[in-house]
C-alpha positions as CSV (number, residue, x, y, z in Angstrom):
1,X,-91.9,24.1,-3.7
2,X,-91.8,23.0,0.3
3,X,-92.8,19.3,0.3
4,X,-92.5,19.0,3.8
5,X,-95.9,18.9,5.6
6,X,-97.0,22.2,7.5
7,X,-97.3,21.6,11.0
8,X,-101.5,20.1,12.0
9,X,-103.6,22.9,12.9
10,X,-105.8,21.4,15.2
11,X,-102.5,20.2,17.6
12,X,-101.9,23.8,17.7
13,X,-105.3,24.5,18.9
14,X,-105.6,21.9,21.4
15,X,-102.4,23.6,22.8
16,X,-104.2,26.8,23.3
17,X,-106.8,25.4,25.0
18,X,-104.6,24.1,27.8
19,X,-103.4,28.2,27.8
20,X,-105.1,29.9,31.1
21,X,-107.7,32.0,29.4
22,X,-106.5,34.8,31.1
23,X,-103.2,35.0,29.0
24,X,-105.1,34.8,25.8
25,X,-107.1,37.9,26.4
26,X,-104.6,39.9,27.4
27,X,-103.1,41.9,24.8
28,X,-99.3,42.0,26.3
29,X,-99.0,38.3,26.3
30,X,-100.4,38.1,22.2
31,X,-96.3,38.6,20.7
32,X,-95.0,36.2,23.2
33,X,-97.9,33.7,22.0
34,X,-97.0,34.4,18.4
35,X,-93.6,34.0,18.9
36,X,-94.4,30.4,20.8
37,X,-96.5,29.6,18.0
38,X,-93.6,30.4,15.0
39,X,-91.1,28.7,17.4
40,X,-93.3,25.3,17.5
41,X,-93.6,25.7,13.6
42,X,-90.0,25.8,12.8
43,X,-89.1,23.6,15.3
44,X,-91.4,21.2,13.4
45,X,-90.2,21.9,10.1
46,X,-86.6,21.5,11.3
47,X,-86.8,18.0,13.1
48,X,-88.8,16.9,9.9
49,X,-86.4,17.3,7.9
50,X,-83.4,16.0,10.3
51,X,-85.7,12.6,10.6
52,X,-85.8,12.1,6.4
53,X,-82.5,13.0,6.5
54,X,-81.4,10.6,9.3
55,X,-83.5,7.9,7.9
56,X,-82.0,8.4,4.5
57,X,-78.3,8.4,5.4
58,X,-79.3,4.9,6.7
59,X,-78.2,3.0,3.9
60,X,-74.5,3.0,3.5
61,X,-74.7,2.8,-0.7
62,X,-77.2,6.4,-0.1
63,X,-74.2,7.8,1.9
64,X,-71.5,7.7,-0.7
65,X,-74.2,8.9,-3.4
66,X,-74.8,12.0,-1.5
67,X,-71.2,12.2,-0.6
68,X,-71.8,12.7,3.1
69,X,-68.9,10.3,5.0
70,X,-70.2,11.4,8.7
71,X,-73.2,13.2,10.4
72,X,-73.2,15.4,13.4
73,X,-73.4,14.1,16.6
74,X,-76.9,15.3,18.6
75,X,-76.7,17.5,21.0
76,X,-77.4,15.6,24.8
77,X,-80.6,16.6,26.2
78,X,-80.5,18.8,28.3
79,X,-81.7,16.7,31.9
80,X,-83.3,18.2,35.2
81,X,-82.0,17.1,38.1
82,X,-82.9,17.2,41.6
83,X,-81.5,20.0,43.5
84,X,-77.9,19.0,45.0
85,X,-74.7,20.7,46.9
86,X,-73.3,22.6,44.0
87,X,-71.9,25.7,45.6
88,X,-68.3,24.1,47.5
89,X,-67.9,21.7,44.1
90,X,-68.2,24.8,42.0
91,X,-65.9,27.3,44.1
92,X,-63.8,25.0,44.0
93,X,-63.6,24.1,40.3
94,X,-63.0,27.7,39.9
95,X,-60.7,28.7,42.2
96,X,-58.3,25.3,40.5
97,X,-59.5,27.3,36.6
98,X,-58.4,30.6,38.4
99,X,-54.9,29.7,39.9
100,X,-53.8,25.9,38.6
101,X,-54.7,26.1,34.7
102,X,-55.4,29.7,34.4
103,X,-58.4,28.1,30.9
104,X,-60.2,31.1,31.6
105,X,-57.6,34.2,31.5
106,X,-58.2,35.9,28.5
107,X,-54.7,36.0,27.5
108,X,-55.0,32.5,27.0
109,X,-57.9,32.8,24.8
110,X,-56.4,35.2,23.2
111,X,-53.0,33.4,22.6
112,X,-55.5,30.4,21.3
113,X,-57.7,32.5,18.8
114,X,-54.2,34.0,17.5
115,X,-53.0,30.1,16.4
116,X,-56.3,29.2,15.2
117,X,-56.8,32.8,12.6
118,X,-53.3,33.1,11.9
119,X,-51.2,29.8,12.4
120,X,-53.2,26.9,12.4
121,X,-53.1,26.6,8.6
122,X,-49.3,26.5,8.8
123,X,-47.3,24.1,7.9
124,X,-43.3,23.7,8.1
125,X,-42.5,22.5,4.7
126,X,-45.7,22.8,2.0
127,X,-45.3,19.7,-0.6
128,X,-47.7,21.7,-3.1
129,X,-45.2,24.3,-2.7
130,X,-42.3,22.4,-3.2
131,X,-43.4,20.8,-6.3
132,X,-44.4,24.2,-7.8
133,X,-41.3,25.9,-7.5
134,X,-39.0,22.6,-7.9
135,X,-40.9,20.3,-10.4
136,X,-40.3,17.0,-9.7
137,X,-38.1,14.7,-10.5
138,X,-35.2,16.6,-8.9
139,X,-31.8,16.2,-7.4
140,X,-31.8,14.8,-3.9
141,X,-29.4,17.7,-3.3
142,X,-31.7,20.1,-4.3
143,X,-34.8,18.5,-2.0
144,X,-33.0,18.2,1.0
145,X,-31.8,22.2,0.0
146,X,-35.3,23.0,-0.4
147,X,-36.2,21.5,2.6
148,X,-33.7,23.2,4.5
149,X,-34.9,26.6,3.1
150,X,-38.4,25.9,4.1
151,X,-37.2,25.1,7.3
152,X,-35.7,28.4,8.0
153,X,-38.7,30.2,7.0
154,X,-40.7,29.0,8.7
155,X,-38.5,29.2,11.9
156,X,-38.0,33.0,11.1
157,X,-42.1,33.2,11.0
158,X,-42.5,31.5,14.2
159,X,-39.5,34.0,16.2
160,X,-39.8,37.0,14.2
161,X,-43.5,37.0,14.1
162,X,-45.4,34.5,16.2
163,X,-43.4,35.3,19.7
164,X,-43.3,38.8,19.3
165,X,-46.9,38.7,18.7
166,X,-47.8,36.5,21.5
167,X,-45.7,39.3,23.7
168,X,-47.4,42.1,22.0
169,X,-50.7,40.2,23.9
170,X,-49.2,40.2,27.5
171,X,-48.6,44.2,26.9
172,X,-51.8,45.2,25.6
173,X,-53.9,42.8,28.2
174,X,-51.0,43.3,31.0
175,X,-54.1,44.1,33.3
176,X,-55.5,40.6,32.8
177,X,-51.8,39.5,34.6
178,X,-50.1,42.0,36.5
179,X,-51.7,41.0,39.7
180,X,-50.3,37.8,39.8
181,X,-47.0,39.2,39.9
182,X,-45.3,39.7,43.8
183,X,-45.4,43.5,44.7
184,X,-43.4,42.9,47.7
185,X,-39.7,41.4,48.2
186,X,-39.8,37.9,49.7
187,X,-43.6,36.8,48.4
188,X,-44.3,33.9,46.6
189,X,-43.8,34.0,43.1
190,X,-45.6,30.3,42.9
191,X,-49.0,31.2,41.1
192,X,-46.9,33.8,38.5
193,X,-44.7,30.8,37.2
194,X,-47.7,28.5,37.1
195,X,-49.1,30.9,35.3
196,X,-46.2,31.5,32.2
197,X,-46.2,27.2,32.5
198,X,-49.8,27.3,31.4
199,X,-48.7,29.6,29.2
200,X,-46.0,27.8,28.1
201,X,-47.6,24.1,27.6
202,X,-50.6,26.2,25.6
203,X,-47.5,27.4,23.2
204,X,-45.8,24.3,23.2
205,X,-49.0,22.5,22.3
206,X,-49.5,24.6,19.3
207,X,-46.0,24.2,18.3
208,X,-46.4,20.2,18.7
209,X,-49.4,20.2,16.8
210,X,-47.4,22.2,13.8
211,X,-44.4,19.5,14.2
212,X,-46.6,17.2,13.7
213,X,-49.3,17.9,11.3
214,X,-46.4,18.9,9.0
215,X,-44.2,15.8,9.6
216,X,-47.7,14.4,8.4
217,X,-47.8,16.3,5.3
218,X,-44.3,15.9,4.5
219,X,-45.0,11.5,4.6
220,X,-47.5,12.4,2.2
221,X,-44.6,13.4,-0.1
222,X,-43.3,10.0,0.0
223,X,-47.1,8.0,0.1
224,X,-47.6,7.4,-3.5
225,X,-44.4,5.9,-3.4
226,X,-44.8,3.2,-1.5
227,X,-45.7,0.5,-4.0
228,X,-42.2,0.1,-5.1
229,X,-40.6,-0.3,-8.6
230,X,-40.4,-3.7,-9.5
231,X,-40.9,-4.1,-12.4
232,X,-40.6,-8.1,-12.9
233,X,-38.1,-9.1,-16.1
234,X,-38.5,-6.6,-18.3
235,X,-38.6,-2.9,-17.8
236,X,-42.0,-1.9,-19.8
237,X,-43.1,1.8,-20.5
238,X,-46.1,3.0,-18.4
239,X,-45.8,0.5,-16.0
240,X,-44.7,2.9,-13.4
241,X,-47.3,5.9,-13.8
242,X,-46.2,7.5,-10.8
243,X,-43.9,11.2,-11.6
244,X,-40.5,10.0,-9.9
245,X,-39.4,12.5,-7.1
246,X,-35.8,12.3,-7.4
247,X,-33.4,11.9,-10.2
248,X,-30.3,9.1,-10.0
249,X,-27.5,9.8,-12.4
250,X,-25.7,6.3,-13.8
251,X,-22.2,6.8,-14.2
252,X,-19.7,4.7,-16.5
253,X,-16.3,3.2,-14.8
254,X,-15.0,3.7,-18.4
255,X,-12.1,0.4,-18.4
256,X,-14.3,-1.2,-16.3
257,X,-17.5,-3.3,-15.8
258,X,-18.4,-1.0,-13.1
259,X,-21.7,1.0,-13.0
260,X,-22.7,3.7,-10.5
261,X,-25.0,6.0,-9.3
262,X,-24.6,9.4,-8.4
263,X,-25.8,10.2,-5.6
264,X,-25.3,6.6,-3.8
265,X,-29.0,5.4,-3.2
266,X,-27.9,5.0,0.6
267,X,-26.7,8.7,0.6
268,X,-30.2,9.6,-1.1
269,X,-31.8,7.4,2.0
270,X,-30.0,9.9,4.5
271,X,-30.8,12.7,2.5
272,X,-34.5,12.0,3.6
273,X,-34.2,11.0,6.5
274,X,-32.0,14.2,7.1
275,X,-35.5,15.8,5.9
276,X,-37.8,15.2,9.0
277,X,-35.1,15.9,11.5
278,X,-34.5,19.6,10.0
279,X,-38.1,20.0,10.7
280,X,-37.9,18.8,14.1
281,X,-35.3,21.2,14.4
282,X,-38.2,24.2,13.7
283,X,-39.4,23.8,17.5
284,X,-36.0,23.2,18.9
285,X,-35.2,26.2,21.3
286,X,-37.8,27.9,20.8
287,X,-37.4,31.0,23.9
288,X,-40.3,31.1,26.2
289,X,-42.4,33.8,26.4
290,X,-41.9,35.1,29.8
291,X,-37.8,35.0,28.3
292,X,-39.3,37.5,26.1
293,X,-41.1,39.6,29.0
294,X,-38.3,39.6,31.3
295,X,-35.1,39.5,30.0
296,X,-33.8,40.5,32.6
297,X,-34.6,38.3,35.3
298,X,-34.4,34.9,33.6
299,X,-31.5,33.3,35.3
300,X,-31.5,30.0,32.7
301,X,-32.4,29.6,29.3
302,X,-35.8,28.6,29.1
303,X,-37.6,27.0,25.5
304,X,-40.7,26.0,24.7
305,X,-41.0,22.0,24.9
306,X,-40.0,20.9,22.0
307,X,-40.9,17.8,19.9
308,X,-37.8,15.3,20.6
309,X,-36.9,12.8,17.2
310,X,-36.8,9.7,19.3
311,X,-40.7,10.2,20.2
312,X,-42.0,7.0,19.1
313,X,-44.8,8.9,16.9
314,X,-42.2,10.7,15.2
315,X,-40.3,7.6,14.8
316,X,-42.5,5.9,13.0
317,X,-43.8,8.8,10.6
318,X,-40.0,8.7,9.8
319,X,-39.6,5.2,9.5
320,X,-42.7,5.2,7.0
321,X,-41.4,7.1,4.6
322,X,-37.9,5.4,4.8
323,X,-40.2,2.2,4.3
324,X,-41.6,4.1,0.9
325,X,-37.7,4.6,0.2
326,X,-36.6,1.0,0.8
327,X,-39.5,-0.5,-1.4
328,X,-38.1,1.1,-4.3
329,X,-34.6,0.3,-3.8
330,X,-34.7,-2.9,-6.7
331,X,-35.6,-1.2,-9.3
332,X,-32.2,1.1,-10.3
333,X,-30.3,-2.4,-9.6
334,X,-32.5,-4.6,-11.8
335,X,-32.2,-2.0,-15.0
336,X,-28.6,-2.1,-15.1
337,X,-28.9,-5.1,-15.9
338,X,-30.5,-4.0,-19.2
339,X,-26.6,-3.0,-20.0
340,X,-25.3,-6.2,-19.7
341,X,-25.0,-6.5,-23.6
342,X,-22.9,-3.6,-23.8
343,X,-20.7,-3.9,-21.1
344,X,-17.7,-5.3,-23.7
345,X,-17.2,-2.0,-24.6
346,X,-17.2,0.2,-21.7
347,X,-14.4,-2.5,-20.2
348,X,-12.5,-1.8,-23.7
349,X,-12.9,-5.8,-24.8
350,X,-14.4,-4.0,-28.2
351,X,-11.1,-1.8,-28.5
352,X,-8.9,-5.0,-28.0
353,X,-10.8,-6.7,-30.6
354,X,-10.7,-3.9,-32.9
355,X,-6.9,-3.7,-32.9
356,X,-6.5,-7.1,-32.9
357,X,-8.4,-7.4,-36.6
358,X,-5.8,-4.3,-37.8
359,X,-3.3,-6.6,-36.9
360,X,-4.8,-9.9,-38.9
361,X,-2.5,-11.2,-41.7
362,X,-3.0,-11.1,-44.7
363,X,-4.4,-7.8,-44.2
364,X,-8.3,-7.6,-44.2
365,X,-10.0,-6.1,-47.3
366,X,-12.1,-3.2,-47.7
367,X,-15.0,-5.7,-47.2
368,X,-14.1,-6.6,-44.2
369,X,-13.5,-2.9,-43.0
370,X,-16.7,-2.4,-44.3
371,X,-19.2,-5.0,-42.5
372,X,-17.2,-4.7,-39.3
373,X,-18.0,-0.9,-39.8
374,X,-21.7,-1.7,-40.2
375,X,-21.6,-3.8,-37.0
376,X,-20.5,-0.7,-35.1
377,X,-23.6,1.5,-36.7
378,X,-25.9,-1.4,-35.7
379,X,-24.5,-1.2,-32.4
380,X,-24.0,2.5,-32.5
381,X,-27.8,2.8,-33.6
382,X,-29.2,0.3,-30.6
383,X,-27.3,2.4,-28.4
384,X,-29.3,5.5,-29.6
385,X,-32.8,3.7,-28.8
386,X,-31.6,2.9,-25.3
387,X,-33.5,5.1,-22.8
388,X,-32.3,7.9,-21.5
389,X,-34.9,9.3,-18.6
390,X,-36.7,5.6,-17.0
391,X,-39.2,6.6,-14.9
392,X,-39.0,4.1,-11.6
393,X,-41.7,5.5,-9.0
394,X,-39.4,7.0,-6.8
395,X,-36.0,7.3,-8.9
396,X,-36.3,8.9,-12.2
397,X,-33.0,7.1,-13.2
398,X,-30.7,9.8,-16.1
399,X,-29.1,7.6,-18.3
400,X,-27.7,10.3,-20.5
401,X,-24.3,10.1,-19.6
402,X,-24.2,6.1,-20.0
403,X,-25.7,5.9,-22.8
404,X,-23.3,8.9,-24.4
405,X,-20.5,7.5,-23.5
406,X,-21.3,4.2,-25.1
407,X,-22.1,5.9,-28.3
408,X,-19.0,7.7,-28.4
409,X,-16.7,4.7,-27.5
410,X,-18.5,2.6,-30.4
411,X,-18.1,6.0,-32.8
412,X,-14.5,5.8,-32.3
413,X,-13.8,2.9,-32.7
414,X,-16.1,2.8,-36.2
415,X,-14.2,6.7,-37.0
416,X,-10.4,4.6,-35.9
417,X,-11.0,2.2,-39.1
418,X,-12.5,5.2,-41.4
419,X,-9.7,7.4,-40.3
420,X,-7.2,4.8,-41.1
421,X,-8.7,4.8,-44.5
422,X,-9.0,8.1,-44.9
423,X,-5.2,8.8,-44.1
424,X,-4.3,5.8,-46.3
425,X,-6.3,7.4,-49.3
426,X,-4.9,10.5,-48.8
427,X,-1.0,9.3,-48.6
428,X,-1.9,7.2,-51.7
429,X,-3.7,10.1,-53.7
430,X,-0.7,12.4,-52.7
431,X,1.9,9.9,-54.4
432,X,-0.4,9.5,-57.4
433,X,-0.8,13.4,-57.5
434,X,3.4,14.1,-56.9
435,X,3.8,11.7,-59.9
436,X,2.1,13.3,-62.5
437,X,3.3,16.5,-61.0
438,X,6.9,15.7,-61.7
439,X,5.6,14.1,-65.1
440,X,4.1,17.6,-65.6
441,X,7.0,19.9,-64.7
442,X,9.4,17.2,-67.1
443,X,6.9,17.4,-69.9
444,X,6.9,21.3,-69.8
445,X,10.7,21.4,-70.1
446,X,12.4,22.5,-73.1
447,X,15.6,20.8,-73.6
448,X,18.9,23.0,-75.1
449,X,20.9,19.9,-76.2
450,X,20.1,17.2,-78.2
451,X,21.4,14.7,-75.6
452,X,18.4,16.5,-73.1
453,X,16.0,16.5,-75.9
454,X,16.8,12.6,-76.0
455,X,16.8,11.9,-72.8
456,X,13.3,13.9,-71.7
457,X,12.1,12.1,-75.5
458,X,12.9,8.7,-73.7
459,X,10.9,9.7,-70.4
460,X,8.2,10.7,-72.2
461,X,7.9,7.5,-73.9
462,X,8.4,5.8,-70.3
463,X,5.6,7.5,-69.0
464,X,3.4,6.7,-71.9
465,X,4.1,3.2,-72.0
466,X,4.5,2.0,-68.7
467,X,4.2,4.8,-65.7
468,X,0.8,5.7,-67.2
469,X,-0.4,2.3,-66.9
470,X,1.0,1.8,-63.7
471,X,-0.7,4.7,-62.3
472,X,-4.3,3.8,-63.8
473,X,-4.0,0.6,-62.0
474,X,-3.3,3.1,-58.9
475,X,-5.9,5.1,-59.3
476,X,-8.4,1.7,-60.0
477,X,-7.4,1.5,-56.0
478,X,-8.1,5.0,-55.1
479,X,-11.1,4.5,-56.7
480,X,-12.1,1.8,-54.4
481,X,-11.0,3.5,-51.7
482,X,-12.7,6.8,-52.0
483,X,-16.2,4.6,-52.9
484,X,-15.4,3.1,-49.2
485,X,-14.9,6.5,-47.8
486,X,-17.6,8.4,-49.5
487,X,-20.1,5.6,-47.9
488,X,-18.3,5.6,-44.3
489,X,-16.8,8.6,-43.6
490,X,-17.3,12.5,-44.5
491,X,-14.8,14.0,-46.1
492,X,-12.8,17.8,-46.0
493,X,-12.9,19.6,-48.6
494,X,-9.1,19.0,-48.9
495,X,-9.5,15.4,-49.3
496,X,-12.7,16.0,-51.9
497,X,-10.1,18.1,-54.2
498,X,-7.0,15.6,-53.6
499,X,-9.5,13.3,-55.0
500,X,-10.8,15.3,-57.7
501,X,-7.5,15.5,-58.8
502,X,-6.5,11.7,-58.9
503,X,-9.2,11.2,-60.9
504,X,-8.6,14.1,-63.6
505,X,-5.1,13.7,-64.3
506,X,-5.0,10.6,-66.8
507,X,-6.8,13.0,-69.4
508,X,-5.4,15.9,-68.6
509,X,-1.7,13.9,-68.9
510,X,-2.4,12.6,-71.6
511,X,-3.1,16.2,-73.0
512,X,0.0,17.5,-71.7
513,X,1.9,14.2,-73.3
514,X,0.5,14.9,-76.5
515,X,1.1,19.1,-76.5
516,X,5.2,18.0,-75.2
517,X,5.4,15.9,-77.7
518,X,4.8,17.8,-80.2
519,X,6.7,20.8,-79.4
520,X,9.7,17.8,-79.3
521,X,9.0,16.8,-82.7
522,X,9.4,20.7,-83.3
523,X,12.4,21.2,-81.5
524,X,13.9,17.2,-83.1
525,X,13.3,19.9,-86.4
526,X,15.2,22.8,-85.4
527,X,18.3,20.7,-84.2
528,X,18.0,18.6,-86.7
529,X,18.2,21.0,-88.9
530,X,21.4,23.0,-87.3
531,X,22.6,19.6,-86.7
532,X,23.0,18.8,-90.5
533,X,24.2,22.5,-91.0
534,X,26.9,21.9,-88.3
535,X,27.6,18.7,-90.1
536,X,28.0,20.4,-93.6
537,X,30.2,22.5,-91.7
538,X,32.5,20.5,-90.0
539,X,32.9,18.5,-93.2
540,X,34.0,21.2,-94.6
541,X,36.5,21.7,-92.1
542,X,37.8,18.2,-92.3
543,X,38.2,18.4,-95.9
544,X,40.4,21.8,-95.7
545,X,42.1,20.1,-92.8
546,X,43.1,16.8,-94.8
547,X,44.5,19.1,-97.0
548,X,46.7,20.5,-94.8
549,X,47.9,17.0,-93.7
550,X,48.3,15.8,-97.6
551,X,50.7,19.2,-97.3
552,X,52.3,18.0,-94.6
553,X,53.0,14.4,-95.3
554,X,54.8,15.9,-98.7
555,X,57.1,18.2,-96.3
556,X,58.8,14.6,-95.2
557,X,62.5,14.5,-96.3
558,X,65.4,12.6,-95.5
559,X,66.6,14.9,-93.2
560,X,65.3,17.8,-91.7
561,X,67.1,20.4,-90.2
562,X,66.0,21.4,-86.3
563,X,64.0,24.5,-87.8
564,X,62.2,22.5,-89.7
565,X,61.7,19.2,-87.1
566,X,59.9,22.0,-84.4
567,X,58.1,23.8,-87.2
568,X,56.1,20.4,-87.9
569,X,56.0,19.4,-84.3
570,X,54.4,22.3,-83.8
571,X,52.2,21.5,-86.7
572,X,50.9,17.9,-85.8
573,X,50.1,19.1,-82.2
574,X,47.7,21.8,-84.0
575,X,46.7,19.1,-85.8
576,X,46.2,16.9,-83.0
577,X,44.1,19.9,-81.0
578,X,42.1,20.4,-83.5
579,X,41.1,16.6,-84.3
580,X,39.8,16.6,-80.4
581,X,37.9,19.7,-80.8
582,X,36.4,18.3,-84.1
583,X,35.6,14.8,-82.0
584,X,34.2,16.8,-79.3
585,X,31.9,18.5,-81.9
586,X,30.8,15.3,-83.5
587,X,29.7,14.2,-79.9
């Protein structure tokens, strides 16, 4: 309901009664009356309310409750003066609106309501913009791109839509100018130019006040910046709340101890500085509009006043937001520093030491490959805990590269010493693998002679009795060496059945040992057998032979004639041939 105190009856009353009773009776006056009457009600009601008001905004703590941070001003009261001269200070004052400053024309009016509906809401580059269609952090590259973009648009708005608007008035409302312009040859053209420079300060106003309220807005890009990002000795997570605007790649000098940033910070400095004078640029030669009108005629190039970058206001809206720059300048520095530790690697001291222990005599051991390979997946493993993306206020600083790097110069240098091994075990496994492969292809030979069959008899028994043994203990050190591998390194399927077959060969010689040995001791039968057949044989050959000779020794007389002397030469060197054939046989 209306808690406000209706206005007292009886002050109403004793208002009428100071009414000429003449007024009251007559019915013609009664509305005017009434309409008094409702006036003085509301008028009540209205400064009622602006008194508790008034009196309640009072209090400073009552202010910020109600969220009210200023009140209207009052209106002046409105004071009656005694008559004066007004008529010569007034014709006057008109005649200078008329003809000097031209505040009354329409077109001036109109030009003004046309920047207050249509471009007074403007700015050059929008920030919410930017950050919707390039969420931040980005690539000073891409900003000052963006920026630039922006820029042009909003240059393109102001010629190809602002100007030929503001010409589009002077045609329609030509009337409202076209009698300032000389009719004659040789009259003054005075009060037409200081009429297009009214014209032209109204335009360059409004084109100041868009520099500026946008070089405004664009600071407020760089504002919540301005704390800086030091973060004192240690770098903490959520220290720096702030999303970071622009994203610093560090780069390796891989040989080196070097580390830098891509884009330099000082070239990322420029890049914003670059910002706010590519909007100062908008309102830079910006045609007048009387260019527009008369082409023809204009004798110079004539622009719009244009904001200039050395103004001291611009200046220092600049110089703010390099200040916001500056104040988070430390912060990039002071992290590197968090890659001191690992600096031994990127400047390859980790490579010399690495080579320097393959070349230790005596040789190390596999335990030694293997904690020096567990300090490279410690190392290796702190490495992948580093952080990649560290938010610093301004900087987002991109670590990927750095910290990949690392990793990968640790990971070969761990995959050097497995790959060593891994080549070793192979080369060794091959050998193993080649000798019971010859030991295979001898055992499944089948000898023709007996001096073969005694020979491959007497391998056999080599490999039984001492390359066998020999080879376990080489396969006691594959053994070894595929445990290291199969815990360090991730073997081909190549490797897997090169090992595989190390391991199975022992039992499966020892098969094919066992199988070739018994089809020897079957094949010792057989020519053993023709052997004592052959013997039986040739002794029976001897024994007809010695007859022969017994024959022969009788033939020896006293003398013989030369018949008989080449007959038995002839004998004995049949004799003789067939002794060596015989010895050859018994061989």
């Amino acid at each position: 309901g209306n808690m406000i105190e209706p206005y007292p009856q009886y002050l109403l009353s004793d208002a009428k009664k100071k009414v000429a009773e003449k007024y009251l009776l007559k019915r013609k006056y009664q509305p005017l009356l009434d309409g008094i009457e409702t006036e003085v009600r509301i008028d009540y009601e209205h400064s009622l309310r602006k008194a508790i008001l008034h009196y309640m905004l009072l209090g400073l703590d009552e202010r910020k409750c109600l969220k009210i941070e200023s009140y209207p001003a009052e209106y002046p009261a409105i004071i009656i003066r005694a008559p004066v001269p007004w008529h010569c200070t007034f014709m006057a004052s008109s005649q200078m609106l008329d003809h000097k400053l031209f505040i009354v024309n329409p077109i001036l009016l109109c030009l003004r309501d046309l920047w207050e509906f249509h471009y007074s809401g403007m700015v050059i580059v929008s920030v919410h913009q930017l950050r919707k269609e390039f969420p931040p952090p980005l690539e000073a590259k891409t900003l000052e791109t963006a920026v630039d973009n922006y820029c042009k648009e909003s240059r393109n708005i102001l010629l190809s839509r602002w100007l030929p608007q503001c010409a589009e008035i002077f045609l329609e409302m030509k009337s409202c100018w076209s009698h300032l312009v000389p009719v004659k040859a040789g009259e003054s053209m005075k009060i037409i130019k200081s009429f297009f420079e009214c014209v032209c300060s109204l335009m360059s106003m409004q084109i100041r006040q868009l520099v500026m309220k946008s070089l405004l807005h664009f600071l407020g890009l760089f504002a919540p910046y301005k704390g800086g990002n030091d973060f004192g000795e240690e770098f903490m997570d959520y220290k720096l709340n702030n999303t970071p605007l622009v994203t610093v790649y560090v780069k390796p000098v891989v040989g080196t101890c070097d580390l830098k940033f891509e884009p330099e910070l000082h070239h990322i400095r420029g890049s914003v500085q670059r910002c706010f004078e590519k909007i100062i640029q908008v309102n830079q030669k910006l045609p007048r509009i009387d260019c527009l009108l008369f082409p023809e005629i204009t004798t110079s190039d004539l622009w719009l006043h244009a904001v200039a970058a050395h103004e001291e206001e611009v200046c220092n809206i600049a110089m703010e937001a390099l200040k916001s720059f500056d104040t988070n300048l430390k912060g990039p520095y002071s992290y590197l520093k968090m890659y001191q530790a690992y600096l031994h690697i990127l400047n390859g001291e980790a490579e010399s030491a690495m080579l320097k222990f393959m070349k230790t005599d005596p040789f190390p051991k596999l335990e030694d490959f293997t904690r020096r390979i567990e300090e490279y997946e410690t190392l290796r493993d702190d490495i992948c805990f580093l952080r990649r993306l560290i938010p610093l206020n301004f900087f987002c600083l991109d670590c990927n590269e750095m910290n990949d790097t690392l990793w990968k110069m640790v990971d070969d240098l761990r995959a050097y010493l497995v790959n060593y091994h891994v080549e070793n075990s192979r080369t060794h496994n091959k050998k193993i693998c080649d000798i019971f492969d010859e030991m295979l292809e001898r055992a499944s030979e089948l000898p023709e002679t007996t001096a073969d069959l005694v020979e491959l008899q007497n391998y056999l028994n080599e490999c039984r009795d001492v390359t066998i043994y020999n080879l376990k203990e080489k396969i006691h050190t594959a053994g070894e060496n595929v445990l290291f591998l199969m815990q360090n390194a991730l073997l081909s399927p190549e490797d897997i059945h090169l090992n595989s077959r190390t391991f199975l060969w022992p039992k499966e010689m020892e098969a094919v040992l066992k199988l070739s040995e018994a089809r020897l001791a079957h094949r010792r039968d057989i020519v053993e057998g023709v052997l004592r057949s052959k013997r039986t044989d040739f002794d029976a050959k001897l024994l007809l032979h010695q007859k022969e000779l017994e024959i022969f020794k009788k033939k020896d007389a006293p003398i013989l004639t030369k018949e008989e002397m080449e007959e038995n030469v002839r004998t004995v060197e049949k004799i003789l041939q067939v002794l060596q054939e015989y010895k050859k046989e018994a061989k």
